[in-house]
C-alpha positions in Angstrom: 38.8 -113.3 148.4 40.2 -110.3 150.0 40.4 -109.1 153.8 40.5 -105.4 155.2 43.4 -105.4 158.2 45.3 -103.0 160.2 48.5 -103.1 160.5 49.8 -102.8 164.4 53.5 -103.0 163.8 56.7 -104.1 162.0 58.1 -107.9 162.7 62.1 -108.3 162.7 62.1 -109.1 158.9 60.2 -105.5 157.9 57.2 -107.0 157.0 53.5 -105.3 158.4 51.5 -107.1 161.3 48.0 -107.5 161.5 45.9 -110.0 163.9 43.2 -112.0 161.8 41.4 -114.2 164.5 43.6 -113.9 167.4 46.4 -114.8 164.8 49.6 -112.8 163.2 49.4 -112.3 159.3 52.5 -110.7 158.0 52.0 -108.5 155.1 55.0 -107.3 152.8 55.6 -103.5 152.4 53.4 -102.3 154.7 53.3 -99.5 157.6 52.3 -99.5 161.5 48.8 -97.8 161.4 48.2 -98.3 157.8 44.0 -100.2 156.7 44.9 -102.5 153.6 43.4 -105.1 151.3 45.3 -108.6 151.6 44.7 -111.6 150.0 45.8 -114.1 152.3 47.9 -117.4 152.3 48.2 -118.8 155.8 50.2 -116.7 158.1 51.5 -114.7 155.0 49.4 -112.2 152.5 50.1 -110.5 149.5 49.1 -106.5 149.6 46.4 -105.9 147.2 45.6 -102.1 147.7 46.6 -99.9 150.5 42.9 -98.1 152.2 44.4 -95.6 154.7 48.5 -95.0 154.3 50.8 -94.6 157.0 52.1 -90.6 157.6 55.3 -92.6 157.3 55.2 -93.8 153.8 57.0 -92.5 150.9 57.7 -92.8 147.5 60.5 -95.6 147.0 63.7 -94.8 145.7 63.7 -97.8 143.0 61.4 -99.1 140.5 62.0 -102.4 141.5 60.9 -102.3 145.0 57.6 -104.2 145.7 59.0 -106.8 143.5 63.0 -107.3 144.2 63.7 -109.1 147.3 66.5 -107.1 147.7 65.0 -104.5 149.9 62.3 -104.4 152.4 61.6 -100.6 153.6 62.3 -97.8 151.1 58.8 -97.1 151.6 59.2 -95.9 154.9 60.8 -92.2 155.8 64.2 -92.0 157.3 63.8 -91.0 160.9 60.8 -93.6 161.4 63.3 -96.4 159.8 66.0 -95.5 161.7 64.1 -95.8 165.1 62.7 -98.8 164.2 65.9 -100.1 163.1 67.0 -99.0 166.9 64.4 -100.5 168.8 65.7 -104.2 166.6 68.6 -103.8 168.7 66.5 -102.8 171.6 64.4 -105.8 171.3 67.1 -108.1 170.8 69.1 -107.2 174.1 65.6 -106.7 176.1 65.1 -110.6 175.2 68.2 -111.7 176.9 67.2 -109.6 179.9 70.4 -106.7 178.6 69.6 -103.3 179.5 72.1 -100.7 177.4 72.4 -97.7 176.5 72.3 -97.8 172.7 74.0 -95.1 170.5 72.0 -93.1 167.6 72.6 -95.9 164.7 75.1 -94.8 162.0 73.3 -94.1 158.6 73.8 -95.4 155.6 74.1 -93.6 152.0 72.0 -94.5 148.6 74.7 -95.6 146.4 77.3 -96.8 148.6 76.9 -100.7 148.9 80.4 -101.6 147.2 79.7 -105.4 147.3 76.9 -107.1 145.6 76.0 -110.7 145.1 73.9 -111.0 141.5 71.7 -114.0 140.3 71.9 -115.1 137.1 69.4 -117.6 134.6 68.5 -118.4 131.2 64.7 -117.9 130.5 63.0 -117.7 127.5 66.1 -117.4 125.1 67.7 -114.4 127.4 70.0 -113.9 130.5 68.4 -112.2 133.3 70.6 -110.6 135.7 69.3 -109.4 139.3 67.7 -110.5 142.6 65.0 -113.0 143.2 61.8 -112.1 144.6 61.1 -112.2 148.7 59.9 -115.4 149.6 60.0 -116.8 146.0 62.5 -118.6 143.7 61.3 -116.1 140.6 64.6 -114.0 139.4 63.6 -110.0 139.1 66.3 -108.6 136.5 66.9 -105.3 137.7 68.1 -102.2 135.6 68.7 -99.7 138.6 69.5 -100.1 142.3 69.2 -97.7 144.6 71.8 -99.1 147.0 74.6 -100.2 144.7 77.5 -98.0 143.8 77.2 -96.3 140.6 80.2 -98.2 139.2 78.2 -101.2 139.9 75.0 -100.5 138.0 76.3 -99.4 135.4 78.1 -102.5 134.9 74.5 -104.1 134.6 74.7 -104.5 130.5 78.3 -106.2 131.2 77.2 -108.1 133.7 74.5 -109.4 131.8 76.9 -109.8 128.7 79.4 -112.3 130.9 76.3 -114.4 131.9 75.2 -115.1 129.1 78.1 -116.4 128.3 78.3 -118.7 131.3 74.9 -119.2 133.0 74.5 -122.8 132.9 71.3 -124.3 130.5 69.5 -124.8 134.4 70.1 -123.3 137.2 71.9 -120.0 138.1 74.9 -118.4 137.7 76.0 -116.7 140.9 77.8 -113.4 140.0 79.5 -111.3 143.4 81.1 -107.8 142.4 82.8 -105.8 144.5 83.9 -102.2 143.6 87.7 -101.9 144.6 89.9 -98.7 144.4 90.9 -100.3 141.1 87.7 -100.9 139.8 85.3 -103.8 139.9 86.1 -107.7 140.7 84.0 -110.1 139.2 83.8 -113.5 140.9 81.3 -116.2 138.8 80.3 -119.3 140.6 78.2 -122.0 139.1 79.5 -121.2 135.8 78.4 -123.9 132.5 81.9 -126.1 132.4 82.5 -125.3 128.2 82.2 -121.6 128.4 84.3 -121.2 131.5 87.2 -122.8 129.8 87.1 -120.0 127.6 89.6 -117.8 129.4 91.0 -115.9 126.0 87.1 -115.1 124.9 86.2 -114.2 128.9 89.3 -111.9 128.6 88.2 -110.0 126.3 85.4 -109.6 127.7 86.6 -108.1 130.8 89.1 -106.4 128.9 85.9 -104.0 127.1 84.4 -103.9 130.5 87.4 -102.4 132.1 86.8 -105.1 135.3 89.9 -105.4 137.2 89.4 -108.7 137.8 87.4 -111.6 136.6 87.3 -115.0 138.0 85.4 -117.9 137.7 84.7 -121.0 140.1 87.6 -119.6 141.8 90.0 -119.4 139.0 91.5 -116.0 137.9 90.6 -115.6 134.3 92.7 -112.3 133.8 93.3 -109.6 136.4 94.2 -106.5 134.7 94.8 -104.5 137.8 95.0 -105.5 141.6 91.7 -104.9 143.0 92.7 -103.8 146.1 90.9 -102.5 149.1 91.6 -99.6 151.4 92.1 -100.8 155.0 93.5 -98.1 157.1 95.8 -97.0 154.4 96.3 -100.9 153.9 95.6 -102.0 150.5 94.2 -105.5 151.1 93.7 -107.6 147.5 90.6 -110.0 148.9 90.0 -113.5 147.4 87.9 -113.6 144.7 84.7 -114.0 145.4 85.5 -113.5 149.1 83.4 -112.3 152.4 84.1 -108.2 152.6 82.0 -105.8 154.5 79.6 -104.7 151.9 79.8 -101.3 152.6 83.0 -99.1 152.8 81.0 -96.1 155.0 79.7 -98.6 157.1 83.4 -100.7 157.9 84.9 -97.0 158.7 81.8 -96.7 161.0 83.0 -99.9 162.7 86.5 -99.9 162.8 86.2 -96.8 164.6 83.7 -98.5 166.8 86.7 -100.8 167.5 89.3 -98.6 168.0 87.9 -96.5 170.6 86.8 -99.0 172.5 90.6 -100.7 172.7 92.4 -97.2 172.6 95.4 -97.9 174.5 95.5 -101.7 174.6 99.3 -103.5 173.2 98.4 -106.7 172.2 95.1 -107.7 170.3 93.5 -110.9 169.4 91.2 -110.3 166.1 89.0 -113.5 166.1 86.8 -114.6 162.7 89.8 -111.9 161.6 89.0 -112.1 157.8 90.9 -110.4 155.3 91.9 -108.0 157.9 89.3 -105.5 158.0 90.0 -104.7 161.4 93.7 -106.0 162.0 95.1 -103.7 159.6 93.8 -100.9 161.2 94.7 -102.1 164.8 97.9 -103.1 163.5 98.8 -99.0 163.6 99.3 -98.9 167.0 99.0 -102.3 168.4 100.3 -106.0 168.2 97.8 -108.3 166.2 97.1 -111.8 166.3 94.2 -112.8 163.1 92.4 -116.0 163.5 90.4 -116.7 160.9 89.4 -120.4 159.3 89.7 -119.0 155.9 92.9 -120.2 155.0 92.9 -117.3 151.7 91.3 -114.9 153.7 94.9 -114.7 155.9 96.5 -114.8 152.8 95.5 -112.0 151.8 95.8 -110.3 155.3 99.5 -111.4 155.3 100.4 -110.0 151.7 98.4 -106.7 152.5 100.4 -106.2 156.0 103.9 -107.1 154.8 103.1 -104.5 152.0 102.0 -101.8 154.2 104.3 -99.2 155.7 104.4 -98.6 159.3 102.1 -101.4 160.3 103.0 -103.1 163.9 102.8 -107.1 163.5 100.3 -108.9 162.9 100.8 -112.7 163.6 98.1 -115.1 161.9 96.3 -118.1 162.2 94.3 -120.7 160.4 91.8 -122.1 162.6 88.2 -123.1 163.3 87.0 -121.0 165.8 83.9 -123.0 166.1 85.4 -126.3 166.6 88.2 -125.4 168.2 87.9 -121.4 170.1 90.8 -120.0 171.9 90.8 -121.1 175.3 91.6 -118.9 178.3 95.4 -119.9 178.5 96.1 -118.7 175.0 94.2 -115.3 175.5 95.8 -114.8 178.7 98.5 -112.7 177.0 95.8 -110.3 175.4 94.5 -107.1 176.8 91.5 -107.3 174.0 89.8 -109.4 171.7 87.7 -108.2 168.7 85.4 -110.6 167.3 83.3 -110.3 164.0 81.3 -113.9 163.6 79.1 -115.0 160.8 75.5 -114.6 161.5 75.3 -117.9 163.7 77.4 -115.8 166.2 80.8 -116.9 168.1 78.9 -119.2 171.3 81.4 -121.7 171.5 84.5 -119.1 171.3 82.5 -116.6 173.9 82.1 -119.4 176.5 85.7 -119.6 176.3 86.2 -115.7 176.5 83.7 -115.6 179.5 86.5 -117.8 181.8 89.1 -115.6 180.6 90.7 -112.9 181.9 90.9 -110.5 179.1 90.2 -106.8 179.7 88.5 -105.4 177.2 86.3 -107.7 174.3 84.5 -106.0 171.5 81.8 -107.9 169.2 80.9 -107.0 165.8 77.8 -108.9 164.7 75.3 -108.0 161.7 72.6 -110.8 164.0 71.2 -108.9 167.1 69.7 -112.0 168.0 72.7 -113.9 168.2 74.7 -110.7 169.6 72.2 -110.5 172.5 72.9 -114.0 173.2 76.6 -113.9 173.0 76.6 -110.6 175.2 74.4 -112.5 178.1 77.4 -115.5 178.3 79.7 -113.0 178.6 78.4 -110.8 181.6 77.2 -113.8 183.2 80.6 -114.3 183.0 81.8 -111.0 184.7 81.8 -108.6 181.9 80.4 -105.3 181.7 78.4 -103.6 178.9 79.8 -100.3 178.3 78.6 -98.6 175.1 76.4 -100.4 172.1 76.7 -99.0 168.5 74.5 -99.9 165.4 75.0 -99.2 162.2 72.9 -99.3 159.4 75.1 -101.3 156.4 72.7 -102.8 154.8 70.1 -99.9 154.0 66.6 -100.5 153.4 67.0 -104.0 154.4 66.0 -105.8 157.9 69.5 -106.8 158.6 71.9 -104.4 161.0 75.5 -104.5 162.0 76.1 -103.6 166.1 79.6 -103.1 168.3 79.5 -103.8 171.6 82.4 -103.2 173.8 82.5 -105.0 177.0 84.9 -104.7 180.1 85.9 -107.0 183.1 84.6 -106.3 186.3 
């Protein structure tokens, strides 16, 4: 059975609103304003035709879309997606009783997501290769991507070749590639035990698909060039398999979020510091301490700073920020703190940076949610919100990256 709804606006995930008996139904991949056929499960529907479309709507980009779970909005035209993705950060801020003014967000380019995170299974006697489904465990093997590199989909047929190699008979093989200056880095996880001790075959292998790198279950296999990063004229080798920003017009977005909020500070504490995405770069004109918890996520910040010309010091530190946040003795010798949590946010470490008395603090979050709450403990605390910046890294999806730069006083 099928109902005729109309859609009154966007929830926080990109997915169309409509009221059925005083009740939300959210409805996938479609527009504010639009009259559509649902079929209807609960407080969720699946879009059967669309009645009356949107002014708004356009022609996706990928063939996938509507089935990948990878994206949620190429359906809807640039300046409308862009506002909406706005008013996200808005909303979140507005919640916590935050009043900002917030920046025109940065855009983001087709083809320029440099890290992806592939899905791999065995079904029916072949290897697919892609994303699952929104909302759904089903695997979509894609053949195009509208927000991948180039280098990245045309890997797809390799791709596809190394996991069928070493998808496991059940359950999936979890393949992250990252496009380095070098070429690509392939990390496997979850790999079938037999095959993955196979390192002259898997060499090969990488060998005819020119990868720079392939590991597996966090062994190198064979890395035929360093893939290295560019961080500020830094080049950073990350861990395989390991957390970098996804897209590199997005990070030079950021970092210079960062750096003009601190312009002028000496000494800088870079908290949930990573491989050194932002260090590196502060390290040209300041004094760096990195915390991070990721004990090979400093490695690689250390080897990439003692190889870098001209680079100020950057002092690092292994640590669990969650369990155990710098306290407001230890940051008393900072004029700034950068922080760039995971999406749970930094609460414990922002209490303590709320009772400091730092000068300047910048957060870089890809949660508005959690960003909103971390920003209210700190002006409770006696900061100031000077300038908020969003920036679109993850295009056509729900999620956003934001820098906030707060003062004392």
């Amino acid at each position: 059975m099928t109902d005729t709804v109309t859609i009154d606006h966007l929830a926080h995930r990109g997915d169309g609103v409509a009221s059925m008996n005083s009740k939300p139904v959210f409805i996938p991949f479609t527009l504010p304003g639009e009259q559509v056929e649902i079929e209807r499960n609960g407080e969720r529907a699946r879009l059967v035709s669309i009645v009356t479309p949107s002014p708004s709507r356009i022609e996706p980009m990928c063939r996938h879309f509507g089935t990948c779970g990878g994206c949620a909005l190429q359906h809807l035209e640039g300046g409308a997606y862009r506002a909406w993705k706005e008013e996200q950060v808005a909303a979140a801020l507005a919640s916590r009783g935050l009043e900002a003014e917030i920046s025109p967000i940065v855009p983001a380019s087709p083809g320029t997501r440099r890290r992806a995170v592939l899905t791999a299974v065995r079904a029916g006697g072949r290897v697919l290769v892609g994303y699952h489904e929104r909302m759904a465990n089903r695997l979509v093997a894609i053949t195009e991507c509208a927000v991948a590199t180039p280098r990245i989909v045309s890997a797809l047929p390799d791709l596809t070749r190394l996991a069928d190699r070493l998808a496991p008979r059940k359950g999936e093989l979890r393949l992250t590639v990252l496009d380095t200056t070098s070429g690509l880095d392939v990390a496997a996880e979850g790999a079938n035990g037999k095959a993955a001790r196979d390192f002259p075959g898997l060499g090969r292998l990488a060998a005819e698909a020119d990868f720079a790198r392939l590991s597996v279950d966090g062994e190198v296999v064979i890395e035929i060039r360093p893939p290295a990063l560019n961080f500020g004229g830094a080049a950073m080798v990350p861990p395989p398999g390991g957390f970098v920003q996804a897209s590199a017009e997005a990070e030079a977005a950021m970092a210079d979020a960062v750096l003009k909020a601190i312009t002028g500070t000496k000494r800088v504490a870079d908290l949930f510091a990573g491989s050194g995405t932002f260090a590196l770069r502060i390290a040209r004109d300041a004094l760096v301490h990195a915390v991070e918890g990721d004990k090979a996520a400093i490695g690689a910040l250390d080897r990439a700073w003692r190889q870098a010309p001209g680079l100020k010091t950057i002092t690092q530190e292994v640590r669990d920020l969650f369990r155990s946040p710098l306290r407001p003795g230890e940051l008393e010798s900072f004029d700034a703190v950068v922080f760039d949590p995971p999406r749970a946010g930094a609460k414990e470490q922002v209490a303590q940076l709320a009772a400091s008395a730092v000068a300047h603090i910048v957060a870089v979050s890809c949660n508005p949610a959690t960003l909103a709450r971390d920003l209210r403990i700190l002006i409770d605390g006696g900061y100031r919100l000077c300038s908020v910046q969003p920036v679109d890294q993850f295009l056509f999806s729900p999620h956003i990256e934001v820098v906030a730069h707060l003062k004392r006083g």
